[in-house]
KOLKERO-236635 format. One line per field, with one value per residue (C-alpha): residue number from 0; y, z, x; residue in one letter. Coordinates in pm, 1 decimal, padded with zeros to 6 digits. Example, Ala and Ser with C-alpha at 12.3 -4.5 7.8 and 13.67 -1.06 7.14 Angstrom:
% KOLKERO-236635
roba	[0 | 1] $
v	[-00450.0 | -00106.0] $
w	[00780.0 | 00714.0] $
u	[01230.0 | 01367.0] $
vexkol	[a | s] $
//
This chain:
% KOLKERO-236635
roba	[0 | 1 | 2 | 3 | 4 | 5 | 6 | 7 | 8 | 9 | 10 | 11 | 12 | 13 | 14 | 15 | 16 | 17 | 18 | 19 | 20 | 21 | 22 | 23 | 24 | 25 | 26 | 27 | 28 | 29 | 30 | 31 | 32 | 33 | 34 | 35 | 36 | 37 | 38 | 39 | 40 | 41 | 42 | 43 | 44 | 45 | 46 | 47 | 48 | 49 | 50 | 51 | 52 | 53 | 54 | 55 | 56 | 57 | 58 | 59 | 60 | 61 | 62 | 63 | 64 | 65 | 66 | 67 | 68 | 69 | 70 | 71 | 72 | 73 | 74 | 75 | 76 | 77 | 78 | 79 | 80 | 81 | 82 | 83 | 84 | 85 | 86 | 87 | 88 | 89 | 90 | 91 | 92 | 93 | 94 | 95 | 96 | 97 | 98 | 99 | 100 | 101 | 102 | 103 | 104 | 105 | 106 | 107 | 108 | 109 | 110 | 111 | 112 | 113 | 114 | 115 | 116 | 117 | 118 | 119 | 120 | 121 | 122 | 123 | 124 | 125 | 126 | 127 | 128 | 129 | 130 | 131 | 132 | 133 | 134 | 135 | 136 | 137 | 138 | 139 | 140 | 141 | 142 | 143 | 144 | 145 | 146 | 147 | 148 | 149 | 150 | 151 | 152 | 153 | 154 | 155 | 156 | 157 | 158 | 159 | 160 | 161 | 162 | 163 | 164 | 165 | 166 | 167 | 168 | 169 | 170 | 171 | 172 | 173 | 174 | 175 | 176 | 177 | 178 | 179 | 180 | 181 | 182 | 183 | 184 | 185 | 186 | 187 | 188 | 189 | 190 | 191 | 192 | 193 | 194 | 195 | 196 | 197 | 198 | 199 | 200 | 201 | 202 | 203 | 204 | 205 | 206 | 207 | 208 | 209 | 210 | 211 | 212 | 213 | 214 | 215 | 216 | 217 | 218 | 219 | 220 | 221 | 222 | 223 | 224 | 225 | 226 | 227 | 228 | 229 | 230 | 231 | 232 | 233 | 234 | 235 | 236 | 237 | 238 | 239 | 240 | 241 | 242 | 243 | 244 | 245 | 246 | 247 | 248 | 249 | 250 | 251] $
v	[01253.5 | 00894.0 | 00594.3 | 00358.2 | 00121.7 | -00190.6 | -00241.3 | -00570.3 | -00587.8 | -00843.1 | -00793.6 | -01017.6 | -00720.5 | -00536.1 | -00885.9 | -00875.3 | -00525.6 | -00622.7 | -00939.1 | -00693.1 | -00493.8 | -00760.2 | -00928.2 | -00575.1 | -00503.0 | -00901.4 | -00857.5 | -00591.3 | -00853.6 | -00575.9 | -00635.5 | -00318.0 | -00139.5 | -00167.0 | -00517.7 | -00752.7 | -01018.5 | -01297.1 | -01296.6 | -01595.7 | -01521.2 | -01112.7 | -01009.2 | -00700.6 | -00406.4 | -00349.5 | 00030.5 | 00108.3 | -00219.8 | -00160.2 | -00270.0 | 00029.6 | 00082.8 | 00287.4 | 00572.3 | 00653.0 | 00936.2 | 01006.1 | 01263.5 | 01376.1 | 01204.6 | 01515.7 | 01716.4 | 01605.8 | 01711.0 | 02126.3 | 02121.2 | 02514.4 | 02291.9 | 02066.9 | 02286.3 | 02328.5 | 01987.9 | 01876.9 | 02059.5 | 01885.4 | 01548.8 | 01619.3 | 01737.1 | 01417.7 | 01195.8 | 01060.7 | 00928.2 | 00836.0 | 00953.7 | 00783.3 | 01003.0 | 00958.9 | 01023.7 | 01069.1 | 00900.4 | 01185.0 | 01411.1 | 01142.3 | 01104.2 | 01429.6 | 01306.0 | 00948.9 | 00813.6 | 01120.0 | 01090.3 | 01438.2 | 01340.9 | 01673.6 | 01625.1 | 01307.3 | 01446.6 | 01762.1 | 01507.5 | 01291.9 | 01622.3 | 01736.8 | 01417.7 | 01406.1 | 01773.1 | 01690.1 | 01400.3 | 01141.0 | 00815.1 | 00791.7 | 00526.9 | 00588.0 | 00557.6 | 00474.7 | 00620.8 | 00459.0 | 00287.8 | 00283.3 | 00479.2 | 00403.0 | 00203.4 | 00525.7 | 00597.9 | 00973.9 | 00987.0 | 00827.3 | 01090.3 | 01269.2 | 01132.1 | 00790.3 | 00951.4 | 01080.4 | 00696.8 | 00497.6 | 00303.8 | 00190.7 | 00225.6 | 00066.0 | 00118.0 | -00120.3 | -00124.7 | -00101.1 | -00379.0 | -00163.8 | -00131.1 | 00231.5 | 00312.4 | 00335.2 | 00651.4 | 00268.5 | 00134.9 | -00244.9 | -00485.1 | -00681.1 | -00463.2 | -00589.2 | -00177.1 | -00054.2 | -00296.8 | -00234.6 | 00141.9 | 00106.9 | -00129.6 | 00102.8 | 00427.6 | 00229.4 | 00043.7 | 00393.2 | 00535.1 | 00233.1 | 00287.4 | 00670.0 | 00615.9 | 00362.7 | 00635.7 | 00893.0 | 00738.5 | 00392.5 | 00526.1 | 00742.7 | 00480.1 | 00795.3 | 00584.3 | 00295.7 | 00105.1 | 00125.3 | 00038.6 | -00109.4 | 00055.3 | 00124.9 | -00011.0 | -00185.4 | -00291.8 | -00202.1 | 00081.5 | 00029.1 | -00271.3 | -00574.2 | -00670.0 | -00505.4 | -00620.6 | -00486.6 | -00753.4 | -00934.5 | -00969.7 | -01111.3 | -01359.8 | -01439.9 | -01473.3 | -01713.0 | -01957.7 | -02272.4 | -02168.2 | -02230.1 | -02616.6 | -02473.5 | -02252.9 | -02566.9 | -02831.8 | -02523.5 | -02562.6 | -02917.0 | -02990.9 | -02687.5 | -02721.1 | -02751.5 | -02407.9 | -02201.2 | -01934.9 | -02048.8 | -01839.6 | -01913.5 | -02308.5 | -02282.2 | -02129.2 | -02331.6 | -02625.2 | -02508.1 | -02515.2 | -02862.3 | -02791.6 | -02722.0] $
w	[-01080.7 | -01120.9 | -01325.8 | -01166.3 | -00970.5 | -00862.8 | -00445.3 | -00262.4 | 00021.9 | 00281.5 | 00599.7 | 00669.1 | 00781.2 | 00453.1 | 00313.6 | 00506.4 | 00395.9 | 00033.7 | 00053.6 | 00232.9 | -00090.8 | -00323.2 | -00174.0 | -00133.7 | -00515.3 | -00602.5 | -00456.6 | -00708.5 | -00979.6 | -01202.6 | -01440.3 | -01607.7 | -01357.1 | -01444.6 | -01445.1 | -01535.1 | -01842.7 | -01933.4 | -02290.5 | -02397.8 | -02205.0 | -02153.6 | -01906.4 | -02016.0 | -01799.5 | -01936.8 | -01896.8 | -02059.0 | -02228.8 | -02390.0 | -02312.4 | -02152.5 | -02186.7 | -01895.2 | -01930.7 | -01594.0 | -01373.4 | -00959.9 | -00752.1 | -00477.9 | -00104.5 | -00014.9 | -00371.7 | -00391.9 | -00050.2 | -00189.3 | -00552.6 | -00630.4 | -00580.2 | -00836.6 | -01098.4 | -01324.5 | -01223.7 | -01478.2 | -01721.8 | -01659.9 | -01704.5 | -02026.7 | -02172.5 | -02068.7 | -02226.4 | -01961.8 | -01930.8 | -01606.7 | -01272.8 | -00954.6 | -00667.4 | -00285.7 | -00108.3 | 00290.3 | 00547.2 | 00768.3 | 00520.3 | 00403.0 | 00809.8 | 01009.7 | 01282.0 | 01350.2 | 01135.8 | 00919.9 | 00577.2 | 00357.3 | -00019.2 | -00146.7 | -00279.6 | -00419.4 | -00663.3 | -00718.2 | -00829.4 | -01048.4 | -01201.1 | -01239.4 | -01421.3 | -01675.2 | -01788.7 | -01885.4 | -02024.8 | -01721.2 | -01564.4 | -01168.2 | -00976.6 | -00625.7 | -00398.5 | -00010.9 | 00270.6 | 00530.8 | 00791.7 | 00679.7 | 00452.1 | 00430.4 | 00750.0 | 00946.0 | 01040.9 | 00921.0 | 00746.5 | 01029.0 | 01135.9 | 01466.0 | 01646.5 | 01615.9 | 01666.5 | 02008.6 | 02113.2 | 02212.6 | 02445.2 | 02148.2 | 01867.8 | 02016.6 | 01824.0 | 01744.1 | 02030.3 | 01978.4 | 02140.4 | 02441.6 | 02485.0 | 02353.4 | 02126.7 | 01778.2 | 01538.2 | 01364.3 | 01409.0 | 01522.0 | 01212.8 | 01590.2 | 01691.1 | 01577.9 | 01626.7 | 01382.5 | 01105.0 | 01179.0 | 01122.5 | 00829.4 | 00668.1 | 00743.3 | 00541.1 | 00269.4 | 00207.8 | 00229.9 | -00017.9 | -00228.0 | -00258.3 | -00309.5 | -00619.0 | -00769.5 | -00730.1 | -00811.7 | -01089.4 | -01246.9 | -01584.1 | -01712.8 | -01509.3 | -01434.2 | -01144.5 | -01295.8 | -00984.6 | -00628.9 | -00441.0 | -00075.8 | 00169.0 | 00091.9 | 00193.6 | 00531.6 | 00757.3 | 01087.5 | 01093.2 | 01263.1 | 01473.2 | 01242.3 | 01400.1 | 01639.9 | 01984.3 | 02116.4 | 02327.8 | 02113.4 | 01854.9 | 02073.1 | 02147.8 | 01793.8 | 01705.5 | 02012.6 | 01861.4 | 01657.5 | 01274.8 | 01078.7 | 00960.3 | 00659.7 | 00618.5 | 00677.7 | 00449.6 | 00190.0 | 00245.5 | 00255.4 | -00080.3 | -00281.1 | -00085.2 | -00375.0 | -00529.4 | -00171.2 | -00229.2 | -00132.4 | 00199.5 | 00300.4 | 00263.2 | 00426.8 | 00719.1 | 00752.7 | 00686.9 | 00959.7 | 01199.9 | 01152.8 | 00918.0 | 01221.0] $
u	[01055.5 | 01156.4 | 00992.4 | 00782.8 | 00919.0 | 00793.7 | 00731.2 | 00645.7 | 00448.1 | 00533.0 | 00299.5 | 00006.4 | -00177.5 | -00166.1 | -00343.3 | -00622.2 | -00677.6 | -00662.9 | -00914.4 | -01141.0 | -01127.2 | -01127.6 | -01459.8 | -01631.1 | -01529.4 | -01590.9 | -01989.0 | -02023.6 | -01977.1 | -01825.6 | -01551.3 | -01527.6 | -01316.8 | -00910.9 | -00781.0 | -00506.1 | -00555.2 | -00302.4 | -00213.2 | -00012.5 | 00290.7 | 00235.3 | 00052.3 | -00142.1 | -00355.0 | -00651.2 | -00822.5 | -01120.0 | -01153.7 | -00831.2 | -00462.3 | -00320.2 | 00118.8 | 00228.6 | 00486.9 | 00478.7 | 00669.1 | 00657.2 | 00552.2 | 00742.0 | 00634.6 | 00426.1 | 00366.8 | 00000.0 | -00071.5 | -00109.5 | -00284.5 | -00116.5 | 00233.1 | 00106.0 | -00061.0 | 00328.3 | 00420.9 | 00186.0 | 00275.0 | 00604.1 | 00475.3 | 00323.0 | 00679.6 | 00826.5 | 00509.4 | 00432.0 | 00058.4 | 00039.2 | 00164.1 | 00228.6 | 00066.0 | 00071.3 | -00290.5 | -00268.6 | -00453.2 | -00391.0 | -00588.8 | -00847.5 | -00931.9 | -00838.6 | -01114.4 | -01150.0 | -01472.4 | -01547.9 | -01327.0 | -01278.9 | -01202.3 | -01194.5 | -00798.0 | -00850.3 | -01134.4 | -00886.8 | -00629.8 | -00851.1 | -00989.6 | -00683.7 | -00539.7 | -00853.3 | -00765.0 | -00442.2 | -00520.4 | -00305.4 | -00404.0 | -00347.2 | -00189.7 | -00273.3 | 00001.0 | -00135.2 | 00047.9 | -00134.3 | -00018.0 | 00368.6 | 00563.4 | 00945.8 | 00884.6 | 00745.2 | 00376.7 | 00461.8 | 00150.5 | -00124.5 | -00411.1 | -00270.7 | -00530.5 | -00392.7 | -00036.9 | -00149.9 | -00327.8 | -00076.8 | -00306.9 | -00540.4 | -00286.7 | 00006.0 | 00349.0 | 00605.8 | 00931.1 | 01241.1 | 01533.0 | 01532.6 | 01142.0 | 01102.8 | 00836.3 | 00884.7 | 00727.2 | 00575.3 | 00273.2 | 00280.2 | 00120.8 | 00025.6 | -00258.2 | -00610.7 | -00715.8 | -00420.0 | -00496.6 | -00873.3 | -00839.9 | -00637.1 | -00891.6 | -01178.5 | -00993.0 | -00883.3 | -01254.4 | -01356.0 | -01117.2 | -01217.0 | -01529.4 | -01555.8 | -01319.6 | -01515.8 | -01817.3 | -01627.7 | -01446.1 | -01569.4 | -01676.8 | -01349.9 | -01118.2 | -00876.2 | -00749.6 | -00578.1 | -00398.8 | -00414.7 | -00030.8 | -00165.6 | 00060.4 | 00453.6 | 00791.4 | 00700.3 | 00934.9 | 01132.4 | 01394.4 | 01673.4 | 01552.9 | 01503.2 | 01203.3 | 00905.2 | 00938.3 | 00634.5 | 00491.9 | 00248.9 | 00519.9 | 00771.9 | 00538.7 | 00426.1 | 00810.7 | 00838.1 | 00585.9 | 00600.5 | 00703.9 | 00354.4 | 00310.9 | 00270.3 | 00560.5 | 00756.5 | 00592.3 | 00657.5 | 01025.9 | 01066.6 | 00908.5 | 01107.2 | 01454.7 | 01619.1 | 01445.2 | 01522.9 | 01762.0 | 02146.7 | 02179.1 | 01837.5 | 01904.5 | 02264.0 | 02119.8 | 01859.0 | 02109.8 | 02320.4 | 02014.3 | 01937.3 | 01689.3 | 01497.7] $
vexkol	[x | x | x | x | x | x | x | x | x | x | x | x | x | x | x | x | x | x | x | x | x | x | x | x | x | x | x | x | x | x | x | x | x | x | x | x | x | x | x | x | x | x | x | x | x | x | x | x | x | x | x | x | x | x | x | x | x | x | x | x | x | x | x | x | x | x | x | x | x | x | x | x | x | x | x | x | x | x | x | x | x | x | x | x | x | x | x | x | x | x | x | x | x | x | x | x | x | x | x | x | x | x | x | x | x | x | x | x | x | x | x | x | x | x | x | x | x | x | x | x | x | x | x | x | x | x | x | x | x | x | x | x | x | x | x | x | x | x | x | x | x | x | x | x | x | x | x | x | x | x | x | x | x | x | x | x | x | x | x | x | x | x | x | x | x | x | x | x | x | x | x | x | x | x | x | x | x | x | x | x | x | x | x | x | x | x | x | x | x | x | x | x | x | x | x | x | x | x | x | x | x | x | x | x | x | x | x | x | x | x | x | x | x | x | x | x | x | x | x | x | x | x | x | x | x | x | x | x | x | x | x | x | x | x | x | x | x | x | x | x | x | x | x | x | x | x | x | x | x | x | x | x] $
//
């Protein structure tokens, strides 16, 4: 088991899914559920009402997948005081057929947390994990037509969804308002479900990019206006290799 560790999510696609969360959870005008609050210069998470300290350990990629697996690993957490564990949940389990959503582990897990006395922080293996789309329902796996996968250099399909695809972001959204929702039923009042990590370690392994066709031709487009007003007006605050590249471009 390891301590927490802090991830960063970088994909535009994984945005999208979080507003869509944010505005279904924001229409519900509730501000009870788990939450961050800015005090002076701490920033402090607030469960139950209360500021909440993390002492947080990890579960193993698949160890929530079988609950008889889990049953000593808690007893293992409470000898090392920890109040809160960091636990995968599986699109491939949540969805086994396309549209129908089974959360029978996720209640195990959140029962099993309240007996001994644990906060969750839901880890979502959804789309990516470590890169890979290990974790996607096989029925996805087996679509390559409507789920297309990210290429290679050399044109061969990757075991990675592409972030290009408005179906693959659109399936991922669906499971994860889904999961969203059933928690906050399931779970709103005892708050045993603390956080929520969207996705985990995205990217492109080996290749450094995905050059499935509607990606190669984003990455041949115009850099965003934006992007570029962005790094005019903080040149001075862009990271040295960053700038020196850029400098060497032309500041193109």
């Amino acid at each position: 088991m390891k301590i927490i560790k802090r991830k960063y999510i970088q994909l535009a696609s994984v945005l999208f899914i979080v507003l869509n969360c944010v505005n279904s959870m924001s229409a519900q005008n509730n501000s009870s559920i788990p939450s961050l609050r800015k005090q002076e210069k701490a920033t402090q998470l607030i469960v139950n009402g209360k500021p909440f300290l993390v002492l947080g350990g990890e579960l193993g990629n698949s160890s929530a997948s079988d609950l008889k697996y889990m049953r000593p690993i808690w007893k293992k957490l409470r000898l090392m005081n920890c109040n809160t564990v960091l636990t995968p949940v599986y699109w491939e389990l949540i969805e086994p057929e396309k549209g129908k959503f089974d959360f029978a582990l996720i209640d195990s897990l959140i029962e099993s947390a309240r007996k001994n006395e644990m906060k969750l922080a839901l880890l979502w293996f959804g789309s990516w994990k470590n890169s890979m789309s290990c974790y996607v329902p096989s029925w996805i796996k087996k679509d390559y037509k409507n789920y297309p996968r990210a290429y290679s250099e050399k044109g061969v399909a990757q075991e990675i969804l592409t972030p290009f695809s408005s179906n693959n972001l659109q399936a991922d959204i669906n499971v994860f308002r889904a999961l969203m929702k059933h928690i906050k039923e399931k779970d709103e009042k005892e708050q045993t479900v603390i956080m929520v990590q969207v996705e985990n370690e995205i990217g492109m392994l080996p290749s450094a990019r995905d050059y499935h066709p509607d990606a190669t031709k984003s990455f041949n487009q115009e850099v965003p206006s934006r992007l570029i007003d962005y790094l005019q007006k903080n040149k001075n605050n862009l990271t040295p290799s960053v700038l020196e590249l850029w400098k060497q471009a032309g500041f193109k």
